[in-house]
C-alpha positions, 0 to 999 in steps of 0.5 A, spaced: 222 271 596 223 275 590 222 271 584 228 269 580 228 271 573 233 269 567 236 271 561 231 273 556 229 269 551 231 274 545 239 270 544 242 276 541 245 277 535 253 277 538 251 270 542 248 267 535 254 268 532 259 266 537 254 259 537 253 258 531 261 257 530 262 253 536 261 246 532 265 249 526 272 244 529 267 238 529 264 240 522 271 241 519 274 235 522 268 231 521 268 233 513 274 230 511 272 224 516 266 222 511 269 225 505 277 222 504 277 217 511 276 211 506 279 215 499 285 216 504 286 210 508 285 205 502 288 208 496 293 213 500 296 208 506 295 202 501 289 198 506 284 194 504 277 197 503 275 192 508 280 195 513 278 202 511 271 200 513 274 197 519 277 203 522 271 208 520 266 203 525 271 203 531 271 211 530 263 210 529 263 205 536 267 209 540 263 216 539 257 213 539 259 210 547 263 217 548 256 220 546 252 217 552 258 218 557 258 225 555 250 226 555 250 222 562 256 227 565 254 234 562 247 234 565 250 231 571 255 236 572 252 243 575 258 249 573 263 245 571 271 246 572 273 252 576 265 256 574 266 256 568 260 252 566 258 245 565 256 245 558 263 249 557 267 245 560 266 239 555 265 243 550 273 245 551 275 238 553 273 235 546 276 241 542 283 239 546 282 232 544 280 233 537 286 239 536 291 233 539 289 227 536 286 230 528 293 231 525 295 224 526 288 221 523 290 223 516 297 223 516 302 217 514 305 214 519 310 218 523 316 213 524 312 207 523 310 208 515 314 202 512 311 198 517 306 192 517 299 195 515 298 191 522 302 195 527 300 201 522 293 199 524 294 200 531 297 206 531 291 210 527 286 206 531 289 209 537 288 217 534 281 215 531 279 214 538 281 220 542 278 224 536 272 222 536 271 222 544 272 229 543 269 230 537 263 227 541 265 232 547 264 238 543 257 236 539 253 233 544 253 240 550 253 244 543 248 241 541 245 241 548 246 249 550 240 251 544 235 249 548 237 253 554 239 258 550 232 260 549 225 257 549 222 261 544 220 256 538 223 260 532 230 262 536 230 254 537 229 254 529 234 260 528 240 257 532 239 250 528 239 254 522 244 258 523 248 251 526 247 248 520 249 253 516 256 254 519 257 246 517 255 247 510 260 253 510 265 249 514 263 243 508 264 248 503 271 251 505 274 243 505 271 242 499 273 248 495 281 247 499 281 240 496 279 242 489 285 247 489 290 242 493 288 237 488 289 241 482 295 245 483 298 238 486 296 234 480 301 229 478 301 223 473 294 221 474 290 226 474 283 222 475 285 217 480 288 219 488 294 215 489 301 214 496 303 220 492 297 225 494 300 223 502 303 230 502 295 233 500 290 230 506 296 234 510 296 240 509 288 240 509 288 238 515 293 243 518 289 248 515 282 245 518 285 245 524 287 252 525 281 255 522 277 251 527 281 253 532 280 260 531 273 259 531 272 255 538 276 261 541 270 266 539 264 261 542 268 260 548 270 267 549 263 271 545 258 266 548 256 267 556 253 260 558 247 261 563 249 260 570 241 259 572 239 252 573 234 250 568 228 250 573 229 257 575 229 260 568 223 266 566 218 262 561 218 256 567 216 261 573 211 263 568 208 256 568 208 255 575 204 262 577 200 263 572 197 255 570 194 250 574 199 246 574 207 246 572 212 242 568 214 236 570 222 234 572 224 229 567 230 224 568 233 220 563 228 214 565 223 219 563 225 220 556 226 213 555 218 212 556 216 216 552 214 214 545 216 221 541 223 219 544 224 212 539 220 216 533 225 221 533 231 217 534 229 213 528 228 220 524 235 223 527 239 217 526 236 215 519 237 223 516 244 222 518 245 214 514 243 218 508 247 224 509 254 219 510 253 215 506 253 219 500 257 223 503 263 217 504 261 214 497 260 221 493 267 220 491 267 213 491 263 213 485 265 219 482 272 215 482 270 209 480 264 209 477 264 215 472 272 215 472 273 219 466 272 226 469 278 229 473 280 227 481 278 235 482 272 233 481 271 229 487 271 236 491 267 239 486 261 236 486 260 236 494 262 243 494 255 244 489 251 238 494 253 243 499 253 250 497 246 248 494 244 246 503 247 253 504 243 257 500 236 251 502 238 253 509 237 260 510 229 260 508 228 254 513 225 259 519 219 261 515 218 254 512 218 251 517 212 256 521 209 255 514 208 249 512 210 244 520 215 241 521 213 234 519 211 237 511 218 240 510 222 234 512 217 230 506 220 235 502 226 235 503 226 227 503 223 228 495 229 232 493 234 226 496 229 222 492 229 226 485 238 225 486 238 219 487 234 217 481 240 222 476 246 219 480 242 212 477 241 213 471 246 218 469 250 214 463 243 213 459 242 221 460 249 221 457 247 222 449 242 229 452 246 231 458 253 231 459 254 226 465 258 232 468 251 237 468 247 230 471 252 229 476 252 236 478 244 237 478 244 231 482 249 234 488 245 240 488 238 237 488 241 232 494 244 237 498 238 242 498 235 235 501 239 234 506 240 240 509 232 242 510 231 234 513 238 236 518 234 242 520 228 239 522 230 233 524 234 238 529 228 242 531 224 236 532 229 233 537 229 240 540 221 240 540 222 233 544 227 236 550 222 242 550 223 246 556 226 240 560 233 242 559 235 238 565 237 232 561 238 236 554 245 232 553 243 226 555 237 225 549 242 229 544 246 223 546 242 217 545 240 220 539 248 220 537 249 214 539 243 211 534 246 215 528 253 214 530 253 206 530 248 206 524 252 209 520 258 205 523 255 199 522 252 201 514 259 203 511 264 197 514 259 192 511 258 196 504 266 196 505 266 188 507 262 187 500 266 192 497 267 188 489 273 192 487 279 191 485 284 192 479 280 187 475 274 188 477 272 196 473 265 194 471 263 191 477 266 197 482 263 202 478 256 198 478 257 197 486 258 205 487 253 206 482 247 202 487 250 204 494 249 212 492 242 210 490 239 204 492 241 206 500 239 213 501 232 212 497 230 206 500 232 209 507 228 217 505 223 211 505 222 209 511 224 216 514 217 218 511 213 212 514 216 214 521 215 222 520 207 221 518 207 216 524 208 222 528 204 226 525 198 227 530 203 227 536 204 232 541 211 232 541 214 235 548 208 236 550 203 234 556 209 234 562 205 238 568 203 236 574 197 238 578 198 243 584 194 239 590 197 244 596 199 250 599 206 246 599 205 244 592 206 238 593 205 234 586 200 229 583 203 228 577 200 226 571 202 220 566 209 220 570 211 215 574 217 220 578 219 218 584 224 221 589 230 215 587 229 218 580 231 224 582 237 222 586 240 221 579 241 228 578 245 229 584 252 233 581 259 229 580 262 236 578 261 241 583 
C-alpha cells in the first residue's frame, strides 16, 4: 500500500493571509463587546450598572457552554455539510449567526424602546445568546485549523502571530472608527456618553459587520481545509516509520488527564481576565475617574493599547525562539505590571506629566503586554495539542470556556459592587481607578506562579507508544486507551 502523504508543512503566504482573517468578524464584534457593552447599555439604553453586568455574564455563560459543544462537534465531525470541510462548516454557521444577531445587540430596541427595561432586558438577552453561539462557532475551529494547518513550531507561532495581529488591527479600526463617530457627532456633553450617542454605537456597528464580512469571504473562498484525517498527515508517517514507537491517539479523557492540560487552562484563562478587564473598564475610568479629558478619548486611548500590540506582535517569532515560551510570557507580565502602576498613580504624576501623557504611556505599555502574553499563551496551547489535532477543537474549547465564565463572573460582580451614581463623583473615580489596577496585577501574579510551575514540563510531549508486533499492535505507555474510548470518535457529521 502506497504511503499517504499530506500537504507540506510550509502554509504559504496566500493561506496565511486568508487564515489570519478568518477571526477578523469575531475580532470586530468582540471589540465593541468589551469595549462600549456596559458604556452602551448603562449610559445609552439607561440600565443599572448591574443589569449591565448582568447581561455581559449571560453572554460569557452562553459562549463559554457554546465552546464545549462546539469543541466536542467539530472533532467529531469528518467533512462537514456537503464536503466542504468540518472545521468550515462551523466556522461559517457562527459568521451566519453573528451577521444575524450583532446588529440588534448594540441597537435601541426595535419597536420596544419605550418599553419597561424588563421586556427591553428580554429582547437583548435573546440576541446576546445567538451572538455569542456563533461567536463561539467561528473561534474554537479557527482556532483549531493552525494545528492542522501545519506542524512546523515556528509556522504554529507565525499563524498565532499574525491571527493576533489581525485582532489588533481589527481593535484599532473600532477604536479609530469611534474617535471619528465620537468626535463629529459630539453634542452638548462632549466628555460624557449619554441616550443621544444611540445613533453612534449603530452606525459602528454596521460598519463593523460589513468589513468582517468582507473578510470571512476571503478565509472561506482563500483558504482550502485539509481533506486528510489528521492520522494520515506526512510528519505522523515519518513518526511511525522511522522511530521505535508512534504517536499516541488522544480522546478528550486523555487531555483531561494530563497535568499540562489545567496548567495552560489556568494561563489562557488568566491572560484573557487581564486583557477584558482593562478592556471593559478602560473607558469606565477614563469617563469617571479622569472626567476632565474629552469622551474622544475613550477610543483613543485603546487605540494606542493596541496600536503598541501591534507593532510587540511582529518581532513575537523570534522572541520566542530566542528567549522560550515561558520568559517572553514573564516579560510580557512586567510590561502589564509597569501600566497598572501609571494608571494608579496618575493624579500624583499630574504636577511633572500631563495626565493625558500618563494615561497614553500607560495604554502603550499595557498593550504591548498583552499582545506578547496572548501570543504565548496561544502557542503554549498549540504546544499542549501538538501533533494530536483529533481533539484540537475540544481543548481550544475547554480553554474558552475557562476565559469566558472567569470573565463573566469577574466583570458582573465588579458591575454588582459598582459604587456609582450621580452623587457618588469621588467614590466612582477611586472604584475605577482600583479596578484597572489592582485586578490585572494581582492576577499578572498568579500567571507567573503558574508559567514557572511549567517551567521544566514537556508540554505535548512523551505521547508514543511502543510497536511490540508485526501487526503493531500497541503497548502504549503513560496511557489508559481503551477500545470504549475510541468509540467517542465515531462521526455524528458524515
Amino acid at each position: 500500500m502506497d504511503p499517504i502523504v499530506s500537504q507540506a508543512d510550509i502554509v504559504s503566504k496566500k493561506s496565511k493571509f486568508a487564515y489570519s482573517v478568518g477571526h477578523v468578524l469575531n475580532d470586530l464584534s468582540a471589540s465593541m463587546w468589551f469595549s462600549y457593552l456596559l458604556v452602551f447599555y448603562h449610559r445609552v439604553v439607561n440600565f443599572s450598572n448591574a443589569s449591565a453586568g448582568y447581561l455581559l455574564l449571560i453572554g460569557q455563560i452562553a459562549d463559554a457552554l457554546a465552546t464545549t459543544f462546539v469543541g466536542f462537534e467539530s472533532d467529531r465531525t469528518r467533512k462537514g455539510l456537503f464536503h466542504y470541510g468540518r472545521r468550515k462548516t462551523w466556522h461559517l454557521i457562527g459568521v451566519i449567526c453573528v451577521l444575524g444577531s450583532f446588529p440588534f445587540c448594540f441597537n435601541l430596541c426595535v419597536g420596544c424602546r419605550h418599553s419597561d427595561l424588563w421586556a427591553q432586558f428580554i429582547y437583548y438577552t435573546m440576541f446576546i445568546i445567538i451572538f455569542q453561539f456563533g461567536w463561539s462557532c467561528s473561534q474554537i475551529t479557527h482556532l483549531a485549523m493552525i494545528n492542522e494547518l501545519t506542524h512546523k513550531d515556528g509556522e504554529r507561532v507565525a499563524l498565532n502571530s499574525y491571527r493576533y495581529a489581525w485582532t489588533v488591527i481589527s481593535n484599532i479600526f473600532v477604536y479609530a472608527i469611534a474617535s471619528v463617530l465620537l468626535g463629529v457627532h459630539s453634542g452638548n456633553d462632549k466628555t460624557d456618553i449619554t441616550p443621544a450617542d444611540a445613533h453612534i454605537f449603530r452606525s459602528l456597528t454596521l460598519i463593523v459587520v460589513g468589513i468582517g464580512l468582507l473578510c470571512v469571504i476571503i478565509f472561506h473562498v482563500g483558504l482550502k481545509e485539509s481533506e486528510l484525517p489528521a492520522e494520515d498527515t506526512e510528519h505522523r508517517l515519518q513518526l511511525s516509520l522511522t522511530s521505535s514507537g508512534r504517536l499516541k491517539r488522544m480522546t478528550w479523557k486523555c487531555f483531561l488527564r494530563e497535568k499540562e492540560f489545567y496548567q495552560c487552562a489556568l494561563i489562557w484563562m488568566f491572560i484573557r481576565v487581564i486583557l477584558n478587564v482593562t478592556q471593559v473598564f478602560l473607558p469606565l475610568y477614563i469617563i469617571d475617574t479622569i472626567s476632565t479629558l474629552d469622551r474622544m478619548y475613550v477610543a483613543i486611548a485603546p487605540l494606542c493599547s493596541y496600536v503598541s500590540g501591534l507593532l510587540a506582535s511582529f518581532p513575537m517569532r523570534a522572541i520566542n525562539k530566542r528567549l522560550g515560551r515561558k520568559i517572553t510570557m514573564i516579560l510580557g507580565l512586567f510590561f502589564v505590571f509597569a501600566s497598572t502602576v501609571l494608571f494608579w498613580c496618575i493624579f500624583e504624576m499630574a504636577p511633572t506629566i500631563p495626565i493625558q501623557a500618563t494615561l497614553i504611556l500607560g495604554c502603550v505599555l499595557l498593550g504591548i503586554g498583552t499582545s506578547t502574553t496572548n501570543i504565548c499563551s496561544f502557542s503554549l496551547t498549540s504546544d499542549l495539542i501538538g501533533l494530536n489535532t483529533e481533539c484540537g477543537a475540544f481543548v481550544y474549547g475547554i480553554m474558552s470556556f475557562a476565559d469566558k465564565l472567569a470573565n463573566g463572573v469577574t466583570i458582573a460582580a465588579i458591575q454588582q459592587f459598582n459604587p456609582c451614581t450621580a452623587n457618588t463623583t469621588v467614590q466612582c473615580a477611586l472604584y475605577y481607578r482600583q479596578i484597572l489596577s489592582f485586578i490585572p496585577a494581582g492576577v499578572a501574579v498568579l500567571t507567573i506562579v503558574m508559567t514557572v510551575s511549567l517551567w521544566k514540563a514537556n508540554i505535548g510531549g512523551n505521547r508514543h507508544e511502543i510497536v511490540t508486533s508485526e501487526r503493531t499492535k500497541l503497548l502504549p505507555y503513560k496511557s489508559n486507551l481503551n477500545d470504549a474510548e475510541y468509540d467517542e470518535r465515531t462521526p455524528l457529521v458524515a
